[in-house]
C-alpha positions in Angstrom: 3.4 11.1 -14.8 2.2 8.5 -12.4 4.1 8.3 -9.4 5.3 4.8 -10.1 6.3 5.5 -13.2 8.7 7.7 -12.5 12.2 6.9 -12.9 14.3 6.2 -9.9 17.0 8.0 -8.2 19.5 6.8 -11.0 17.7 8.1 -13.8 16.8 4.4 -14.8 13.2 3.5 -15.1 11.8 1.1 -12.4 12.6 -2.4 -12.2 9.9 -4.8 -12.9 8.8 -7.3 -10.9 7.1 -10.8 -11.5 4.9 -12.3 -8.9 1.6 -14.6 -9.6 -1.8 -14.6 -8.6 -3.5 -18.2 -9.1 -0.5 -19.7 -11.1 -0.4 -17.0 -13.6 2.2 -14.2 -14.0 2.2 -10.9 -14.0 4.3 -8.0 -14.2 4.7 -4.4 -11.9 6.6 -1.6 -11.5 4.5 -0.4 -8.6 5.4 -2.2 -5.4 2.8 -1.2 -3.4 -1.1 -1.7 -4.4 -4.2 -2.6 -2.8 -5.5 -6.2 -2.7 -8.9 -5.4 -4.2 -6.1 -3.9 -7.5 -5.1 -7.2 -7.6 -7.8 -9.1 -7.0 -9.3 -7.4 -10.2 -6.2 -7.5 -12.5 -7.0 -11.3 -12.0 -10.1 -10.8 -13.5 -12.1 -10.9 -10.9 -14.8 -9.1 -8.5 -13.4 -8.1 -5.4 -16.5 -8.3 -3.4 -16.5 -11.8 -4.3 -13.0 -12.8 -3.9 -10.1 -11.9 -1.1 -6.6 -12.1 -1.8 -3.8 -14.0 0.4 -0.7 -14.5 0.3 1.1 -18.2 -0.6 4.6 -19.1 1.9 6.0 -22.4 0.7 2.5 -24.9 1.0 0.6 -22.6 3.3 -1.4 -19.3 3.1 -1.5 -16.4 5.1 -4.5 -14.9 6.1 -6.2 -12.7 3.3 -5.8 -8.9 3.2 -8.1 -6.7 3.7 -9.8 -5.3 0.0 -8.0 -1.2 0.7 -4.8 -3.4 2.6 -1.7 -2.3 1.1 -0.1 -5.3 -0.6 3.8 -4.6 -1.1 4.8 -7.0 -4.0 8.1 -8.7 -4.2 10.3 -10.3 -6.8 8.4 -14.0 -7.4 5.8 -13.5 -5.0 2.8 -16.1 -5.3 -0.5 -15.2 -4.5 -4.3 -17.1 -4.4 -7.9 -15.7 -4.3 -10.3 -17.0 -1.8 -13.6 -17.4 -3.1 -15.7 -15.4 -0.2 -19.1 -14.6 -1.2 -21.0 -16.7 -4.2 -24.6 -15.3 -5.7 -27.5 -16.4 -4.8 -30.4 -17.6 -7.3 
């Protein structure tokens, strides 16, 4: 069984967490993932698209694709468009 899928100390499974990644939600139990994880349960290519993270009406800077993102309760979070094909 997957680490994060384990239950907690209590015996209880773990707790879900909500948090969004351009406006739509989704749902963990695994705190703690890589950006480039989330970048493609959005859907999308992470060598095309970065990940930040959204505090009140301003951005931080994006992680890196391997940086550990830990996730909280209601966390929002954008992609940043960084590379586009050419031809």
């Amino acid at each position: 069984m997957p680490e994060h899928d384990t239950p907690n100390d209590r015996g209880k499974p773990p707790r879900e967490i909500k948090f969004e990644i351009d406006g739509k939600t989704y749902t963990t139990t695994d705190r703690e993932q890589p950006a480039k994880d989330l970048i493609t349960l959005a859907g999308l290519d992470p060598a095309q698209y970065d990940l930040a993270e959204l505090h009140g009406d301003h951005e931080k800077p994006p992680f890196a694709d391997d940086e550990i993102v830990k996730i909280n309760p209601n966390d929002k979070f954008v992609t940043v468009r960084v590379s586009a094909p050419v031809g």
